[in-house]
N, C-alpha and C positions, 0 to 999 in steps of 0.2 A: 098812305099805307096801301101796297096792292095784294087785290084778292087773291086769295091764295088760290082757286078757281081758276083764275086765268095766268095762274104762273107755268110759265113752261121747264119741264123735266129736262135739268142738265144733265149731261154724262156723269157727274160725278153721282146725281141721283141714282139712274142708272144702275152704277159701281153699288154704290150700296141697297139696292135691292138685291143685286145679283149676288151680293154677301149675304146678305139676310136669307136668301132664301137657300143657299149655301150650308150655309150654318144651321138650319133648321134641315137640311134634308141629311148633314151630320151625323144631329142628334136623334133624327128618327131611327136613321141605321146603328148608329149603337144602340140604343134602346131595343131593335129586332136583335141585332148580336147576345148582347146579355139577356135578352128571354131564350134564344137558341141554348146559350152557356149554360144558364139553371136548367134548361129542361134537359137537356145531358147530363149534367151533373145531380139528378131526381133520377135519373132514369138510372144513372150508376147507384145511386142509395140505395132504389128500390129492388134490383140485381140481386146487389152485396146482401140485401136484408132477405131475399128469399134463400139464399146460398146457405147465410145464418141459421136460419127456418129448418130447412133440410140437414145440415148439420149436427143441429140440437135434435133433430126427432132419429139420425143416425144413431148419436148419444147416447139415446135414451133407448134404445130397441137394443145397441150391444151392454149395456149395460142392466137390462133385463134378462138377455142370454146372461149375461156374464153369473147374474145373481142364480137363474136357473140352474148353469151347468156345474158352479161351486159350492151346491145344496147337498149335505153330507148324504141324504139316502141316495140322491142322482149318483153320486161318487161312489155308494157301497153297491147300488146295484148292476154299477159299469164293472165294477172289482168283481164281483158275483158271477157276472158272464163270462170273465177273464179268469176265472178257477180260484179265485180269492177263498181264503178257508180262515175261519176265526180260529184265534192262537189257543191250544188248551191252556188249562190252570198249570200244568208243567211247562207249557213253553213263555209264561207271563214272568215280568219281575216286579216288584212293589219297590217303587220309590217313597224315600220318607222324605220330609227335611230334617236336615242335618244329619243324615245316616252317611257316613262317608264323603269322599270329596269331588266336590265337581266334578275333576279331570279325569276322577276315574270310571267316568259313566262310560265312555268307549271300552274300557279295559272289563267294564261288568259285564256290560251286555255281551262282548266275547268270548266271555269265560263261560255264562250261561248258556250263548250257543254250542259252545266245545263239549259242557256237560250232557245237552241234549241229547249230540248226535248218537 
């Protein structure tokens, strides 16, 4: 049996080092690739999720105006500065239920401005 020690490294040993080491500097480089790929694809999450962030606090700021500006005394006292004038007891009408028909709520209310003038 000869010592493995004093065996001499054929070409074909060689060959297959230079595979092995081959193959191993492969998989190093994919393994940097797909850590470049996630850290791009993190760096897009965390983007998309600050966009989100800002987004929702946009949201929530017009939607505080929103509730502000369609606050009924906001609304009487924008009217107020615009000459808005509350209606007398002669110019109001009293709806009942069932006093007459739907359709004829336009044709009332004209009749009662025609009586005002």
């Amino acid at each position: 049996m000869p010592n493995n020690a004093a065996r001499k490294n054929t070409p074909k040993d060689y060959i297959r080092t230079l595979l092995f080491v081959c193959l191993i500097g492969v998989l190093c480089a994919g393994i940097i690739l797909i850590s470049a790929y996630t850290a791009n694809a993190q760096y897009n999450i965390n983007r998309i999720n600050n966009r989100c962030a800002q987004l929702e606090s946009e949201i929530a700021d017009i939607s505080a105006r929103l509730q502000r500006e369609t606050n009924i005394t906001v609304i009487e006292a924008k009217a107020a500065e615009l000459g808005m004038l509350y209606p007398t007891f002669r110019q109001t009408i009293t709806l009942t239920a069932g006093s007459g028909d739907a359709t004829d709520l336009a044709a009332a209310l004209k009749t009662v401005a025609l009586q005002t003038e």
